[in-house]
N, C-alpha and C positions, 0 to 999 in steps of 0.2 A: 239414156246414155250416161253414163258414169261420169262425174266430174272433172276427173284426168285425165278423161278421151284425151288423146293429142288431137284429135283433126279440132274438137272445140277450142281447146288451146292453141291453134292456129290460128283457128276462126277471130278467136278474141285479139290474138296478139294483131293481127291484120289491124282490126279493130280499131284499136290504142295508136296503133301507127298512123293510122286516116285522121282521127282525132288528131293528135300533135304536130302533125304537117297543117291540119287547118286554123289549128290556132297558134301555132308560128305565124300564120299568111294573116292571122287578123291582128296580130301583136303592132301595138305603132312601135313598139322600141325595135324590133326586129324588120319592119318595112324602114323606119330610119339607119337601123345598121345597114341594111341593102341597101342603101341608097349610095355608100360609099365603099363597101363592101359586098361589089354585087359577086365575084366570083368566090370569098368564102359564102355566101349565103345559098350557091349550087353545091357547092361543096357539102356545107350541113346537110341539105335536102337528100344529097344521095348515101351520106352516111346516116341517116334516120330509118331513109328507105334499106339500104341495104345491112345495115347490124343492127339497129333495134327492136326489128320483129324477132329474131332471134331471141333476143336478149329479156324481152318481155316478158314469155314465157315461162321463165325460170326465173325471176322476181318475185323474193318473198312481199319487198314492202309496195306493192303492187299501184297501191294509189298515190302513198308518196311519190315512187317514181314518176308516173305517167303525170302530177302538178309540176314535177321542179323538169322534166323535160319538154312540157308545152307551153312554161310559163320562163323561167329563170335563164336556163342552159343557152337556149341560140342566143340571148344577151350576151352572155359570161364567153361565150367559144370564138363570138364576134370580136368580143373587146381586147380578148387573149390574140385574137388573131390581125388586129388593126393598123400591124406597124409590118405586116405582110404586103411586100407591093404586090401587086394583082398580076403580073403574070411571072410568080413563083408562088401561088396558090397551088397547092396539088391536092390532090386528093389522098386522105392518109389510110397507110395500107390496112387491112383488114384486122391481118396480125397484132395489129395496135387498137387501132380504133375500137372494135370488138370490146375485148377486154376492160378496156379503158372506158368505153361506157357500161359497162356489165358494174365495173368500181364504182363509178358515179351512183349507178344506181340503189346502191349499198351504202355511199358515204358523202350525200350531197347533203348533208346535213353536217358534218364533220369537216369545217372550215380548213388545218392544216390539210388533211386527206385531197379535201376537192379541188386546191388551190393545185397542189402536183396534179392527180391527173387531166384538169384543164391546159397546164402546162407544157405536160409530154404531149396531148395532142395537139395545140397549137405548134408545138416542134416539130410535130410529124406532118402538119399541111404545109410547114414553109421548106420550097422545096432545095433552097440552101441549105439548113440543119436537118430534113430528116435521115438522111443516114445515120445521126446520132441519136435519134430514141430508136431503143430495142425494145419488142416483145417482150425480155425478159423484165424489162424495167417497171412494166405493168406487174409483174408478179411479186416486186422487190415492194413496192407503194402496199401492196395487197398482207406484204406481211407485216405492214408498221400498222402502231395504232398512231388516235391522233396527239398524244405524247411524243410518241417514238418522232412523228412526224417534223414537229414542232423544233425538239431537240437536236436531231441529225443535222440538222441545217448549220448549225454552228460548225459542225464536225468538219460539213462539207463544204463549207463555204470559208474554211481558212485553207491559205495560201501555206502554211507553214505548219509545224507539227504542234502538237497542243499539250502541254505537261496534264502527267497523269499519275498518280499514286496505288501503289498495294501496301496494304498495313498487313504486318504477320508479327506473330508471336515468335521471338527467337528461341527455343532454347538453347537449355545449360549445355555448354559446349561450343555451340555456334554452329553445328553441323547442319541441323535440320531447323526447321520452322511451320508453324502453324498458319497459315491463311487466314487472316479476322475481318478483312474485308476488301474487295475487290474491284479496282475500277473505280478507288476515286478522283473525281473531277474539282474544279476550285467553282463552284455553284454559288454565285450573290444575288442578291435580290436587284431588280434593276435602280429601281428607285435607294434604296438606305445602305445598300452595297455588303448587306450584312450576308453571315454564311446563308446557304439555305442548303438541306439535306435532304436527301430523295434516294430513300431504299431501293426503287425499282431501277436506279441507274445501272448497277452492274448486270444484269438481267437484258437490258435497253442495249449495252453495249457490244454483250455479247451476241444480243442478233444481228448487229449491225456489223461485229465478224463474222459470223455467221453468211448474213447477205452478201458481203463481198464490198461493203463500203469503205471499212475502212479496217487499218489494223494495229495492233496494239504491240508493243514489245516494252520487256522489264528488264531486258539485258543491255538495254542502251537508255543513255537519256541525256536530257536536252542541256547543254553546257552556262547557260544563262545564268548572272553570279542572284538573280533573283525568281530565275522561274518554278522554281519549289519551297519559296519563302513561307507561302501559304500553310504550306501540308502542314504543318507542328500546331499549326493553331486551331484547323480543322474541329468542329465538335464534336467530330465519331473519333478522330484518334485523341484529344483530352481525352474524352471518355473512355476509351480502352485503355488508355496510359493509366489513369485512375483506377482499372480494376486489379485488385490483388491479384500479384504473379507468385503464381507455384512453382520452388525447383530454381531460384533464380531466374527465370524466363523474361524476356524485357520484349517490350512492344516497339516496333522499329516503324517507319513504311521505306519500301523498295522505289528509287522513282525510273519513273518510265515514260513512254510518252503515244500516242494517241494521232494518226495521220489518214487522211484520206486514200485510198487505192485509185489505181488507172481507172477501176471498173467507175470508184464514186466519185472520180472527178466528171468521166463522162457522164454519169447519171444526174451530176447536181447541174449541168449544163444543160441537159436534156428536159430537166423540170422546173427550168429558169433562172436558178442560183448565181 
């Protein structure tokens, strides 16, 4: 029989499922989460049984998955799901859960990545906020890395819009201008509060318009007599300021500003922000 039989890859994924339900049941952290958590811990049981033989299947990192989901997960789903009272425990719909462990099993190793999607599905078993994770929000997590991850949270976790810069090259005239760098942010180090620079920002940002998180506009901006105090001193626009302009051309930045969408306020609610 060929290795990519399907009926063997049933057989097997069956398999891995029998496994990980029984050493759930021999886990002490997992019989002490049941112990105060008895209706998520029916809840886990029927989402294991019913999405992760699926889900097994089509799992490249095959053994990683099958440790961090017989050992790690019904901790982490428990502890996400602990401030749930017990009778607004639901069972989270397919739609989501599916997915969202399909992610896990690709980024349980990628701390920002797994901290969302243990998030979205503790959102989707309390049955107060699950109308607020969507399907779609598993596929939004799916196209962040765990940079992207890390960073959006700022984006989405302010109340207020965020000053933003575009540096372009004016030319002679004033009419047109050149684009020299896109999308930049006021980036400091936590601790020494010095600049920090990061090429892949504008790239980052644009998926994040892209996904529908947030949106950016250079024809408005933010009236604050210090919110673009920053930009001039930036080390990408010195340094552009420094480079010889041909033709007269002067290096300006456009300011503009940087805000969360309907879509990324529900999503940063949805993934616990």
């Amino acid at each position: 029989m060929p290795e990519d039989d399907p009926l063997k890859v049933a057989k097997d994924s069956v398999s891995l499922v029998a496994e990980v339900i029984k050493a759930a049941g021999d886990n002490p952290q997992v019989k002490e989460a049941a112990g105060n958590l008895g209706h998520t811990a029916v809840t886990l049981t029927k989402t294991i049984n019913n999405v992760l033989v699926p889900l097994a299947a089509i799992n490249f990192a095959f053994d990683k998955a099958r440790a961090y989901f017989s050992g790690q997960f019904p901790q982490e789903i428990a502890e996400k799901a602990e401030s749930i009272p017990p009778e607004h425990i639901v069972e989270p719909k397919a739609s989501i859960a599916g997915p969202t462990l399909q992610g896990l099993a690709f980024t349980h190793e990628e701390p920002n990545l797994k901290e969302m999607y243990l998030n979205l599905l503790a959102t989707a078993m309390d049955g107060r906020s699950a109308s607020t994770a969507h399907p779609a929000f598993v596929e939004i997590i799916k196209q962040l890395d765990s940079e992207d991850a890390r960073l959006v949270r700022v984006a989405l976790q302010s109340p207020v819009a965020i000053p933003i810069v575009q540096i372009h090259r004016k030319l002679k005239g004033g009419a047109e201008y050149q684009v020299l760098t896109q999308h930049l942010l006021n980036l400091t180090d936590s601790t020494t509060n010095a600049p920090v620079e990061d090429p892949q920002i504008p790239a980052m940002i644009d998926n994040w318009i892209r996904l529908g998180l947030v949106e950016v506009a250079y024809d408005k901006y933010l009236t604050g007599p210090t919110s673009y105090a920053w930009a001039d001193q930036r080390p990408e626009f010195l340094r552009l300021s420094q480079t010889s302009q041909l033709d007269g051309a002067k290096v300006e930045y456009q300011k503009g500003y940087m805000q969360r969408t309907e879509l990324g306020k529900r999503f940063a609610k949805a993934i616990g922000l």
